[in-house]
PyMOL commands that place a pseudoatom at each C-alpha (Angstrom):
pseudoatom trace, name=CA, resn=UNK, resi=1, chain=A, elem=C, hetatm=0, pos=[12.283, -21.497, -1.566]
pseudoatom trace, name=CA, resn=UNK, resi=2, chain=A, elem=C, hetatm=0, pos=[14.529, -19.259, 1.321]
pseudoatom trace, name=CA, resn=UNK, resi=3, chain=A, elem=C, hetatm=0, pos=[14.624, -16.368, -1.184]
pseudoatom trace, name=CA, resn=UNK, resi=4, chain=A, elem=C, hetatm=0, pos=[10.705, -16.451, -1.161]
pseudoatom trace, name=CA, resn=UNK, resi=5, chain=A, elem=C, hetatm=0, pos=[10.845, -17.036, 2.191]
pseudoatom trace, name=CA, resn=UNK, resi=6, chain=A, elem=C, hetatm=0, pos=[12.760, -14.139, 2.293]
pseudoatom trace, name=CA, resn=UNK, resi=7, chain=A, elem=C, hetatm=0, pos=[11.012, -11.924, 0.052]
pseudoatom trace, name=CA, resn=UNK, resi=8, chain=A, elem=C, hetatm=0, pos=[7.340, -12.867, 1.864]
pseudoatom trace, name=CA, resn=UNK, resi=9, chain=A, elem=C, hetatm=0, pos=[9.488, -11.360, 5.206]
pseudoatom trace, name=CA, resn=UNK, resi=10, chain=A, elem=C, hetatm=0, pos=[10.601, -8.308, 3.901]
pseudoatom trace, name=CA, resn=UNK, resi=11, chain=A, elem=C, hetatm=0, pos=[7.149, -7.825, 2.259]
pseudoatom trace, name=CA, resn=UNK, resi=12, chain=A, elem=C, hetatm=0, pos=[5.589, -8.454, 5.377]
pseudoatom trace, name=CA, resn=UNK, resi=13, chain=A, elem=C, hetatm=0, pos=[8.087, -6.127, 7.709]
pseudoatom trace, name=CA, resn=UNK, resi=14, chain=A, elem=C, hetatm=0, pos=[8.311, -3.459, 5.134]
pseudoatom trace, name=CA, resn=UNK, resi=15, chain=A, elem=C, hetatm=0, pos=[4.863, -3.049, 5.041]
pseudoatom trace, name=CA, resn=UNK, resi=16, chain=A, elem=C, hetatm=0, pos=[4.158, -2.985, 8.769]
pseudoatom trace, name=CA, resn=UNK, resi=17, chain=A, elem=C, hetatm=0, pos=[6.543, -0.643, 9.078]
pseudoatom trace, name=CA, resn=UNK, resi=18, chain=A, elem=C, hetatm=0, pos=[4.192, 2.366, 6.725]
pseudoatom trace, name=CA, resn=UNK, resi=19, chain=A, elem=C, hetatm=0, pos=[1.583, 1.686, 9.489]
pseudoatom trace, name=CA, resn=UNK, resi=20, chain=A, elem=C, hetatm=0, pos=[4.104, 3.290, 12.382]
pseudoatom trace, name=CA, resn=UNK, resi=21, chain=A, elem=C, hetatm=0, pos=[4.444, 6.168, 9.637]
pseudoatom trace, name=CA, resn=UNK, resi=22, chain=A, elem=C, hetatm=0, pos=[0.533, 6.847, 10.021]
pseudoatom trace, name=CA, resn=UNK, resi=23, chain=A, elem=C, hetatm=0, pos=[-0.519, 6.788, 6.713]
pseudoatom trace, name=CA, resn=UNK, resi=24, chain=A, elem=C, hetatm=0, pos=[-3.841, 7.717, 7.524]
pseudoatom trace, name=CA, resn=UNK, resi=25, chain=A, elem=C, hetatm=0, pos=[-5.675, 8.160, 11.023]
pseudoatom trace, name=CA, resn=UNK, resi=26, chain=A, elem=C, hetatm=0, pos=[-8.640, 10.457, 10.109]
pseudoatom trace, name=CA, resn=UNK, resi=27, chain=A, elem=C, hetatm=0, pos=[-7.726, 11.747, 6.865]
pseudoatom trace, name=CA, resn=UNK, resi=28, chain=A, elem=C, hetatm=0, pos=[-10.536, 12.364, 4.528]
pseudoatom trace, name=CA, resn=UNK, resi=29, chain=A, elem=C, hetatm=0, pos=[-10.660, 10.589, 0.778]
pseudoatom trace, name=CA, resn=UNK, resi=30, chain=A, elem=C, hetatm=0, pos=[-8.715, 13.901, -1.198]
pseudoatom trace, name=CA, resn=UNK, resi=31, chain=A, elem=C, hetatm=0, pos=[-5.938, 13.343, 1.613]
pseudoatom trace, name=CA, resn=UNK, resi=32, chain=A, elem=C, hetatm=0, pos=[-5.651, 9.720, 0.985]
pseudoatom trace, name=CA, resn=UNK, resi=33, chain=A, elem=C, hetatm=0, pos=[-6.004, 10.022, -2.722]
pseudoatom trace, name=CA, resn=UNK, resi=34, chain=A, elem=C, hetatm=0, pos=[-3.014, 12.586, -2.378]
pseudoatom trace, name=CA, resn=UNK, resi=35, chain=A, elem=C, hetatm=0, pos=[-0.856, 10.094, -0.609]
pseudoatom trace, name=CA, resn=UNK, resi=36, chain=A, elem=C, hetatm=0, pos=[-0.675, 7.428, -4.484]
pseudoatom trace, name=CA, resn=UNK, resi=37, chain=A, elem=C, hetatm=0, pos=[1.280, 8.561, -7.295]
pseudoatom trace, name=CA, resn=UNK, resi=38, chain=A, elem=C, hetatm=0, pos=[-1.874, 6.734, -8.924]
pseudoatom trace, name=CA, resn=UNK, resi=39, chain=A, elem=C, hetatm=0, pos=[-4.931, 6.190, -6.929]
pseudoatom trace, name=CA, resn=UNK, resi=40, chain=A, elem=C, hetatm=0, pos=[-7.016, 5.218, -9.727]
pseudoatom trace, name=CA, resn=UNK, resi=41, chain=A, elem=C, hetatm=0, pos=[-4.276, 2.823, -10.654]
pseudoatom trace, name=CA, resn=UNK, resi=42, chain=A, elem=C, hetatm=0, pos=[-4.390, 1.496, -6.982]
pseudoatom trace, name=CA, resn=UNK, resi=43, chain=A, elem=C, hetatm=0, pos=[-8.154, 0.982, -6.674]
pseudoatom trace, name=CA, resn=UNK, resi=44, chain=A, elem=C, hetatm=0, pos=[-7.399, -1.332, -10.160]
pseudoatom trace, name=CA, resn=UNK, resi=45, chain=A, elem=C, hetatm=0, pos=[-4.844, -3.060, -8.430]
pseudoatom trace, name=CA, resn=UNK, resi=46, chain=A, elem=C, hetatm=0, pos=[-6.809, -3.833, -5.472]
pseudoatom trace, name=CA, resn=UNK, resi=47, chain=A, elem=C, hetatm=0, pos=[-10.161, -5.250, -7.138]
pseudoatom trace, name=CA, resn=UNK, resi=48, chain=A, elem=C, hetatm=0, pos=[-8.121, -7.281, -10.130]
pseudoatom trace, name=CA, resn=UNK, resi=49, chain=A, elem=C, hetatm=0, pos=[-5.217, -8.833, -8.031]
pseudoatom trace, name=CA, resn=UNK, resi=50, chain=A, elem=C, hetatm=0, pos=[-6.740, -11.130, -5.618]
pseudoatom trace, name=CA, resn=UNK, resi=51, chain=A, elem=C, hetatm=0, pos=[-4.450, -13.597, -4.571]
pseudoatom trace, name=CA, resn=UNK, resi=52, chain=A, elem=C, hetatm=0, pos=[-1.183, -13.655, -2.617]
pseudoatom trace, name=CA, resn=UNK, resi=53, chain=A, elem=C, hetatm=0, pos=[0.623, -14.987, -5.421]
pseudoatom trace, name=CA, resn=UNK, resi=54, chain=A, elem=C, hetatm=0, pos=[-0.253, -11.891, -7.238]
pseudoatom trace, name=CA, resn=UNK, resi=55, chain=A, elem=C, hetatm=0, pos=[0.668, -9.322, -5.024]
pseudoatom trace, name=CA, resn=UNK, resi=56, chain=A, elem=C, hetatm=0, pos=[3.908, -10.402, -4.151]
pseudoatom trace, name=CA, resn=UNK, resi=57, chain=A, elem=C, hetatm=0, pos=[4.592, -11.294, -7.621]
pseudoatom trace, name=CA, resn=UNK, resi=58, chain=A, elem=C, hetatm=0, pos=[4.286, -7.255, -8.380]
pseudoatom trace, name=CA, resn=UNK, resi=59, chain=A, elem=C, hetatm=0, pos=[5.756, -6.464, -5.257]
pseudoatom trace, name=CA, resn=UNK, resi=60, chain=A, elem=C, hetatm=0, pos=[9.361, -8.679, -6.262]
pseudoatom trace, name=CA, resn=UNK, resi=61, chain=A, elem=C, hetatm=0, pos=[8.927, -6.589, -9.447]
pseudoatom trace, name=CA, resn=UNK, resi=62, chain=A, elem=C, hetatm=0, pos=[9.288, -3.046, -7.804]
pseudoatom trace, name=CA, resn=UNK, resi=63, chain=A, elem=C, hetatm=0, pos=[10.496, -3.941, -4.114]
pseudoatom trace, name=CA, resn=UNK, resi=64, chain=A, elem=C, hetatm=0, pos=[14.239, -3.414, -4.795]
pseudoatom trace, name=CA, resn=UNK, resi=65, chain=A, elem=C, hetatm=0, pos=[13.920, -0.023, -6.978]
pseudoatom trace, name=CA, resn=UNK, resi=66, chain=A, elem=C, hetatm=0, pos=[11.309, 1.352, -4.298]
pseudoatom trace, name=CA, resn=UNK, resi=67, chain=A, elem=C, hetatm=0, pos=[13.203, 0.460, -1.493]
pseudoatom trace, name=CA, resn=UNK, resi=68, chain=A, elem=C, hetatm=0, pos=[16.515, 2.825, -2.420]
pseudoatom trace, name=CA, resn=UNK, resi=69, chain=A, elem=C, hetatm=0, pos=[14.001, 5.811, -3.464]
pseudoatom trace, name=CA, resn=UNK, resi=70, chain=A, elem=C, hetatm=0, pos=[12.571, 4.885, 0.118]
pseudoatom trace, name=CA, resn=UNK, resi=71, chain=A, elem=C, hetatm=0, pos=[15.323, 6.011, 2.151]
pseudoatom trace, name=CA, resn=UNK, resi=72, chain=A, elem=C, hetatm=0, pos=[15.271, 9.346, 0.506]
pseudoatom trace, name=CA, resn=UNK, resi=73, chain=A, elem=C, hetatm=0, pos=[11.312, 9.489, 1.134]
pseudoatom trace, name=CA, resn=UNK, resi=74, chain=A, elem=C, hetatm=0, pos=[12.139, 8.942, 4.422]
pseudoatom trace, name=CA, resn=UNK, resi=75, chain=A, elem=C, hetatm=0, pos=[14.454, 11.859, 4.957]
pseudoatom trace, name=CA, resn=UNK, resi=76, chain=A, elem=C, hetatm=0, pos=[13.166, 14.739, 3.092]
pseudoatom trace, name=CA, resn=UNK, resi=77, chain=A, elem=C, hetatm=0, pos=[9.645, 13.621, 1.247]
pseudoatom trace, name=CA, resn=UNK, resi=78, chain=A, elem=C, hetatm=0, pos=[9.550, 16.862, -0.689]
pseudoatom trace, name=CA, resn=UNK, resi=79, chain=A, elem=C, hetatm=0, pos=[12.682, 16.543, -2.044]
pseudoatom trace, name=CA, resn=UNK, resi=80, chain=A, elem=C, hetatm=0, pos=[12.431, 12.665, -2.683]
pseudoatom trace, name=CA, resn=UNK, resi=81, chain=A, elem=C, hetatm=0, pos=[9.205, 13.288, -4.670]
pseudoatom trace, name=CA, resn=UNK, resi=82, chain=A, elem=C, hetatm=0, pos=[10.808, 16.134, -6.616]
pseudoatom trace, name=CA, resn=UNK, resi=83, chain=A, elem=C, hetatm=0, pos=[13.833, 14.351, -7.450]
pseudoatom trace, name=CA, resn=UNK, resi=84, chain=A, elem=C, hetatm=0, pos=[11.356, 10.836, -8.664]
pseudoatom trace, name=CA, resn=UNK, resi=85, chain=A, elem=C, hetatm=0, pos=[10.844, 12.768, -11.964]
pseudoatom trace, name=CA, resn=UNK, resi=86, chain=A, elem=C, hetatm=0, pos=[14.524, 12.714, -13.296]
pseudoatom trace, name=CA, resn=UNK, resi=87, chain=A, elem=C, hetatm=0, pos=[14.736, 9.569, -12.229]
pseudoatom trace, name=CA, resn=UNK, resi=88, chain=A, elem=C, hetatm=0, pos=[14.736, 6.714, -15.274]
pseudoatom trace, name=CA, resn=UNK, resi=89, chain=A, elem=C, hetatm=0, pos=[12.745, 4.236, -12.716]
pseudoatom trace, name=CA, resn=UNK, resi=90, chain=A, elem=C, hetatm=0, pos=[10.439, 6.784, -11.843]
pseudoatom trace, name=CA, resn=UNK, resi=91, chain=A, elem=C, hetatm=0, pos=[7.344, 4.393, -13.310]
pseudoatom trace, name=CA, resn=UNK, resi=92, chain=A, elem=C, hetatm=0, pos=[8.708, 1.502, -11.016]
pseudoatom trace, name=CA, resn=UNK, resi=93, chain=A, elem=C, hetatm=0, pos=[9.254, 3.887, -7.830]
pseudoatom trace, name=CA, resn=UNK, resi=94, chain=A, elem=C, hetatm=0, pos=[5.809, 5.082, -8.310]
pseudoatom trace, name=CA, resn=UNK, resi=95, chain=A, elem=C, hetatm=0, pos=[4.265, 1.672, -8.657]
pseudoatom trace, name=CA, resn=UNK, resi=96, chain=A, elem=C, hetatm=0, pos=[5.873, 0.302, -5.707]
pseudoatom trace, name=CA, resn=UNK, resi=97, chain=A, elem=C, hetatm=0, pos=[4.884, 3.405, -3.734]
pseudoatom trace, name=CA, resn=UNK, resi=98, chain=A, elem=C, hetatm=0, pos=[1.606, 2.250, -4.165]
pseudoatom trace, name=CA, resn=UNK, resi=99, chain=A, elem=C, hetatm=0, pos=[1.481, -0.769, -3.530]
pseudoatom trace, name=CA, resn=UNK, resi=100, chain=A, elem=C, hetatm=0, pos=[3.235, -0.249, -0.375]
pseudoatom trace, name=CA, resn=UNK, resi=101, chain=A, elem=C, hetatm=0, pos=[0.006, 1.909, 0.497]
pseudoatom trace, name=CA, resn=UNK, resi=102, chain=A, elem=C, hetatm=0, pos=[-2.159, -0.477, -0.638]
pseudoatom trace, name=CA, resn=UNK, resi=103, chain=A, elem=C, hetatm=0, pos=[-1.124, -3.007, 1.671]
pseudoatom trace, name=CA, resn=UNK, resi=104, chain=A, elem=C, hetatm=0, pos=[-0.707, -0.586, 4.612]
pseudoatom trace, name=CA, resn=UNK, resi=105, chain=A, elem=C, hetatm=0, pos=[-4.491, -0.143, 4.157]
pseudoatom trace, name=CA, resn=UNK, resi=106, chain=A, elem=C, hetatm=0, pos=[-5.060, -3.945, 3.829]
pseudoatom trace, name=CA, resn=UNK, resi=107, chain=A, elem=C, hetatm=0, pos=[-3.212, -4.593, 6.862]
pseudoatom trace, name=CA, resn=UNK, resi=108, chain=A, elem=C, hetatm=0, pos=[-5.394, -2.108, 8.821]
pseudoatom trace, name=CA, resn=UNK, resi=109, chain=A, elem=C, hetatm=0, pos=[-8.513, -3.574, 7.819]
pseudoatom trace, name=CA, resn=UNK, resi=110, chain=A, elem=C, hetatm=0, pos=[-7.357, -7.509, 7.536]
pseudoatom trace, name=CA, resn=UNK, resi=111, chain=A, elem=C, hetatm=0, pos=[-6.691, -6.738, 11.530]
pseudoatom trace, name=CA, resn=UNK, resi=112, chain=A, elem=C, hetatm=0, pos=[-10.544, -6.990, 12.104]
pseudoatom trace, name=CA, resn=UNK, resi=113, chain=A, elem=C, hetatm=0, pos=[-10.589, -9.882, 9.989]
pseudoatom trace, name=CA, resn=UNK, resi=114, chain=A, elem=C, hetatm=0, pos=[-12.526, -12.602, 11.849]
pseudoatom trace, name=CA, resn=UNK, resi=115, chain=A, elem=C, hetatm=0, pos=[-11.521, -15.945, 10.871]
pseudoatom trace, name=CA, resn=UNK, resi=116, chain=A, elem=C, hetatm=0, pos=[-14.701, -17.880, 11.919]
pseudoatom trace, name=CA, resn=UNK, resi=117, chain=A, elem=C, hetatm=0, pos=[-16.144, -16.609, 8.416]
pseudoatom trace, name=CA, resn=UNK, resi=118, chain=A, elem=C, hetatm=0, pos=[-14.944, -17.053, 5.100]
pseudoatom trace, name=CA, resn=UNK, resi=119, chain=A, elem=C, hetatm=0, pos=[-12.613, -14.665, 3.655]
pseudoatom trace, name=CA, resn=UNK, resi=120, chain=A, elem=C, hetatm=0, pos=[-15.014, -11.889, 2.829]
pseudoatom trace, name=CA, resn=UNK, resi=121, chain=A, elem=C, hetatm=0, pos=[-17.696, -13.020, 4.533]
pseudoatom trace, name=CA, resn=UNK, resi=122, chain=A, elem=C, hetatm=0, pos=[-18.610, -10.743, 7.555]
pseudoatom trace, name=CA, resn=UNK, resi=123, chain=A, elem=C, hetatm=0, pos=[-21.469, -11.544, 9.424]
pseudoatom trace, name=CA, resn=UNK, resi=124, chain=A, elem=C, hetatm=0, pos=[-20.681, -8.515, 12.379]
pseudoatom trace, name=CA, resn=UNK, resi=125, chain=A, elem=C, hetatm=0, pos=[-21.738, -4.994, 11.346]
pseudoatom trace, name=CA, resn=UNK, resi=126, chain=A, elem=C, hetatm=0, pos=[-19.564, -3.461, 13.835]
pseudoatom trace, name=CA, resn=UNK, resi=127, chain=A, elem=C, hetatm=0, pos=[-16.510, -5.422, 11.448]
pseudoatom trace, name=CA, resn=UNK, resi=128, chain=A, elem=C, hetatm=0, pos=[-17.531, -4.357, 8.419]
pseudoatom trace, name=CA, resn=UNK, resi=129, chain=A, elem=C, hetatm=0, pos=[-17.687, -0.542, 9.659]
pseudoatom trace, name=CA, resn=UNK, resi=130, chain=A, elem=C, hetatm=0, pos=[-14.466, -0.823, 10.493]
pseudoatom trace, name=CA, resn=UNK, resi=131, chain=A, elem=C, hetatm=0, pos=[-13.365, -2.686, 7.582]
pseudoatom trace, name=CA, resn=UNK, resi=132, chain=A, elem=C, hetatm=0, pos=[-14.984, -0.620, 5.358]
pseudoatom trace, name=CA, resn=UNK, resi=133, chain=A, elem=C, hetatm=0, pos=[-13.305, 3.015, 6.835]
pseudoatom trace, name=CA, resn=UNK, resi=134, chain=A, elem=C, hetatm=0, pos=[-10.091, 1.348, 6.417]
pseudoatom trace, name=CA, resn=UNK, resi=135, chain=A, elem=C, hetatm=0, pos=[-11.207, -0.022, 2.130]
pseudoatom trace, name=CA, resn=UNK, resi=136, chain=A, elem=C, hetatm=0, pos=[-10.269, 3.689, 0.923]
pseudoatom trace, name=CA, resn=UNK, resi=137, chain=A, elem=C, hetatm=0, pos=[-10.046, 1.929, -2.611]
pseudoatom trace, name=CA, resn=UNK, resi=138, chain=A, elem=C, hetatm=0, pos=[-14.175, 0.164, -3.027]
pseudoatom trace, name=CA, resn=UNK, resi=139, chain=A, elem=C, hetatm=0, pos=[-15.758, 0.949, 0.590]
pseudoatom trace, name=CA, resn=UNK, resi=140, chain=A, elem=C, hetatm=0, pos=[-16.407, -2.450, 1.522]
pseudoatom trace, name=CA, resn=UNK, resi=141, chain=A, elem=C, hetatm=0, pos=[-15.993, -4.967, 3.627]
pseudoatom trace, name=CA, resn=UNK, resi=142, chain=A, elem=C, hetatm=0, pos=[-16.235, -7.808, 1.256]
pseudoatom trace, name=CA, resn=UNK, resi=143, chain=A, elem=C, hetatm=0, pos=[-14.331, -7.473, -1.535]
pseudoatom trace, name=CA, resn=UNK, resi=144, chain=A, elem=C, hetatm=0, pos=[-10.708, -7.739, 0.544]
pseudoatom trace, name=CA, resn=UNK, resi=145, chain=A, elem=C, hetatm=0, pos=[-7.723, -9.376, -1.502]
pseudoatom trace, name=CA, resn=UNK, resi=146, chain=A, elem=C, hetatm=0, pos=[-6.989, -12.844, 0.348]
pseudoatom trace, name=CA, resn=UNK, resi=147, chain=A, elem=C, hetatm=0, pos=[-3.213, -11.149, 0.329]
pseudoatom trace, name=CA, resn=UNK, resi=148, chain=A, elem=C, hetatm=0, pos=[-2.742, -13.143, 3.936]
pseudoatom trace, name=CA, resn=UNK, resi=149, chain=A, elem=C, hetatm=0, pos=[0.845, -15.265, 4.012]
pseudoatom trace, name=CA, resn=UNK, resi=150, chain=A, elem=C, hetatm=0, pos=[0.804, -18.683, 4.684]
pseudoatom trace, name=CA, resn=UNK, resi=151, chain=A, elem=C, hetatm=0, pos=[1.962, -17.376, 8.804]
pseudoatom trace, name=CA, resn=UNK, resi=152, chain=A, elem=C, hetatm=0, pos=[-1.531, -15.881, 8.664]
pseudoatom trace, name=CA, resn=UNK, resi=153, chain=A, elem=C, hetatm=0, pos=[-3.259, -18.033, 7.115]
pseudoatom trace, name=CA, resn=UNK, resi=154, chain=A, elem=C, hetatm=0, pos=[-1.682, -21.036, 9.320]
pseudoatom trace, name=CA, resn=UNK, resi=155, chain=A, elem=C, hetatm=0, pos=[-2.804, -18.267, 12.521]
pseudoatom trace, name=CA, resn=UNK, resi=156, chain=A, elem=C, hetatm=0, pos=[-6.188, -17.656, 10.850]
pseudoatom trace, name=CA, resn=UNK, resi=157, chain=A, elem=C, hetatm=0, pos=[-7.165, -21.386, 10.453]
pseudoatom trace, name=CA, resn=UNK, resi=158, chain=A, elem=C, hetatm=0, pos=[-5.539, -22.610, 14.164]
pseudoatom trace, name=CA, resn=UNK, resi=159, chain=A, elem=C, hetatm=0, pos=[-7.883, -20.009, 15.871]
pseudoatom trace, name=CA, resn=UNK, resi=160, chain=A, elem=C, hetatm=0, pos=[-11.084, -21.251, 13.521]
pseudoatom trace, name=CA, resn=UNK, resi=161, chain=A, elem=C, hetatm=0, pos=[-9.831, -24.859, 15.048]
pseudoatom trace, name=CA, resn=UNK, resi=162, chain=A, elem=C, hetatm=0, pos=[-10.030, -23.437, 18.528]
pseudoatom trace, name=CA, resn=UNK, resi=163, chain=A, elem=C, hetatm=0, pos=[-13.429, -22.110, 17.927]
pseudoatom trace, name=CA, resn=UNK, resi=164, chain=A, elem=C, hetatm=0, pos=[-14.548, -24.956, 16.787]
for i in range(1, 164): cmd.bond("trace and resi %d" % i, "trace and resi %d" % (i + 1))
show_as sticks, trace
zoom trace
């Protein structure tokens, strides 16, 4: 239980931390699509895996590998992208590259989230614009993974208490 504990914090600060790197302010679709080893890969990845459980259950699959090739990115991107092609975890770096983006775009549109609805249910059309400029992977603002941990959930369903 603490080393999922553990792993749902790391998840959770390591992604946060991608949005301070400005993965994308204004960039248009080509840009983004430049930023995945595998976009089409990542647009699968966002419609099939729906749950939590499923996201994090990739994410402890490639979190460790990513994380070392990481640092490097970090430094010198050029050179950290030129040297992922000798390297024998290449698939693994890649994969957790993207996923890493994927949630960095989750977390941007989740943020608008309104927890008086359902989970994809948005009833505002000012929140679905913006949750739909943020869904570079299907354009819409109901079709989100429910990738929320149980902090956010617990936050989500103690302000739909308070509303009520």
């Amino acid at each position: 239980m603490i080393q999922f504990r553990f792993a749902s914090i790391c998840f959770a600060i390591g992604f946060g931390i991608l949005s301070y790197n400005g993965a994308s302010h204004a960039a248009s679709l080509e840009d983004i699509k430049k930023q995945f080893f595998d976009y089409d890969a990542a647009v699968e990845f966002w419609q099939k895996n729906k749950s939590r459980t499923e996201m994090a259950k990739e994410w402890s699959r490639v979190s460790s590998t990513y994380r070392i090739w990481r640092n490097y990115y970090d430094v010198n991107r050029e050179r950290a992208i030129e040297l992922i092609a000798f390297d024998p975890s290449a698939s693994i770096i890649r994969r957790g590259h993207d996923i890493y983006l994927l949630n960095v775009y989750w977390r941007k549109g989740y943020r608008f989230f309104d927890p008086s609805t359902s989970w994809n249910q948005v009833n505002n059309e000012n929140i679905c614009t913006k949750m739909k400029r943020q869904n570079v992977f299907t354009h819409s603002c109901i079709d989100y993974p429910d990738w929320r941990s149980p902090i956010e959930l617990e936050k989500d369903n103690a302000k739909l208490l308070v509303q009520n």
